[in-house]
VONULO-840925 format. One line per 10 residues: for each residue x, y, z negated of C-alpha. Coordinates in nm, 4 decimals. Example, Ala and Ser with C-alpha at 12.3 -4.5 7.8 and 13.67 -1.06 7.14 Angstrom:
REM residues 2
1.2300/-0.4500/-0.7800 ~ 1.3670/-0.1060/-0.7140
This chain:
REM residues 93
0.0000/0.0000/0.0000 ~ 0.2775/0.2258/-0.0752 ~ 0.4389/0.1698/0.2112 ~ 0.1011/0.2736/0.4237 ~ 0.1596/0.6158/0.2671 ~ 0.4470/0.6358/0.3242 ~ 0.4404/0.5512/0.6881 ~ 0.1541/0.7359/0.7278 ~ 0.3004/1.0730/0.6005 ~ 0.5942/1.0284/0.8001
0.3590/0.9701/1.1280 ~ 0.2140/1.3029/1.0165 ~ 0.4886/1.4897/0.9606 ~ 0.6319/1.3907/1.3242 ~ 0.3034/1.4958/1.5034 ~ 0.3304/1.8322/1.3341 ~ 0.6365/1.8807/1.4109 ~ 0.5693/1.7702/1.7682 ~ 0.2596/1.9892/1.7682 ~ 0.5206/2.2608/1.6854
0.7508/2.2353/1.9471 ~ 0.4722/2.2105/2.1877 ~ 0.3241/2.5219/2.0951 ~ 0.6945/2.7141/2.0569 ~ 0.7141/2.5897/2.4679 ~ 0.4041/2.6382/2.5968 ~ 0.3341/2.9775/2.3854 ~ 0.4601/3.2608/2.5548 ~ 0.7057/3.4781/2.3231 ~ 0.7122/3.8607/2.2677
0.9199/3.9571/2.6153 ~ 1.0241/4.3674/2.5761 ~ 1.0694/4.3810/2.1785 ~ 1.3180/4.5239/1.9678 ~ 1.3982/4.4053/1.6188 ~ 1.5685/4.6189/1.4247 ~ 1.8290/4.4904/1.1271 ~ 1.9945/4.7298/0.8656 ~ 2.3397/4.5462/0.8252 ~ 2.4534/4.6674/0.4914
2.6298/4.3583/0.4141 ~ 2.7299/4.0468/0.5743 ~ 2.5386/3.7876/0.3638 ~ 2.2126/3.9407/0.4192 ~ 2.2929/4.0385/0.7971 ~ 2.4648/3.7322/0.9089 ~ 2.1399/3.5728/0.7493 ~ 1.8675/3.7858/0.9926 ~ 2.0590/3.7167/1.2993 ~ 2.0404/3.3820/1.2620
1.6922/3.3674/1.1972 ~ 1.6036/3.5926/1.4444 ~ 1.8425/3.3494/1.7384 ~ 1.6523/3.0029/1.5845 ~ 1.3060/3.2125/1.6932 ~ 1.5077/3.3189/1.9950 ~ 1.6310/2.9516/2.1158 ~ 1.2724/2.8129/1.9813 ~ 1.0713/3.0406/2.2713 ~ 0.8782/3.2149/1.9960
1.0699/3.5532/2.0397 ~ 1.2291/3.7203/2.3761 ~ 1.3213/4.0779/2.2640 ~ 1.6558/4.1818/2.1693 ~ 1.8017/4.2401/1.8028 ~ 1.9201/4.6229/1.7123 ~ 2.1863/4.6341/1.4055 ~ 2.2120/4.9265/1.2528 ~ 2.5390/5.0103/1.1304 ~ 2.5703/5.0579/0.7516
2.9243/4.8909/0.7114 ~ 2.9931/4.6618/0.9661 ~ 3.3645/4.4891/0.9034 ~ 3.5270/4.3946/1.2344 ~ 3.4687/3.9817/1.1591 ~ 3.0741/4.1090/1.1711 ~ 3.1282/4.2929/1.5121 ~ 3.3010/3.9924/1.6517 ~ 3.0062/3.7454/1.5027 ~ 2.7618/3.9727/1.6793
2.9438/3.9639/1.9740 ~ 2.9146/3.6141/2.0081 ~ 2.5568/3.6462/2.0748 ~ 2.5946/3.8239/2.3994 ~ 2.4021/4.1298/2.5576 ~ 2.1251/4.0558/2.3814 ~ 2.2559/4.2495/2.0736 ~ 2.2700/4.5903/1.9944 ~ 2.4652/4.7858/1.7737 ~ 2.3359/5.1084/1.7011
2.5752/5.3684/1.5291 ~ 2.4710/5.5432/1.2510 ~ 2.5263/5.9581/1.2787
């Protein structure tokens, strides 16, 4: 009987994720957005950026990211850099 649940939660758990992936395809993402991220420090930054490239990858977001600069160290310029033209780094006056 146990194992039933188990199975069966399992089963459940691989249709929603399938259900997910589906929809992340077939579901058109936001195409001319901008999000912008205040980098004041590279845990929290680093952080956003990925999130915001898993929704990128996933098909659930098209726009491009816009860091503000609030003390960017030169290893953050070169992590952002990695993730091509569709980052922005916006100066701070």
């Amino acid at each position: 009987m146990a194992g039933m649940v188990v199975l069966g939660t399992f089963a459940a758990f691989g249709a929603l994720c399938a259900l997910w992936l589906l929809a992340g395809i077939l579901l058109p993402g936001e195409r001319d957005g901008v999000m912008v991220c205040c980098w004041r420090d590279s845990a929290s930054g680093r952080g956003v950026v990925i999130r915001w490239r898993i929704q990128w990858e996933l098909g659930l977001l098209r726009g491009r990211l816009a860091v503000i600069d609030l003390g960017l160290t030169e290893e953050d310029r070169v992590f952002l850099a990695r993730w091509g033209r569709n980052v922005e780094i916006w100066e701070r006056d």
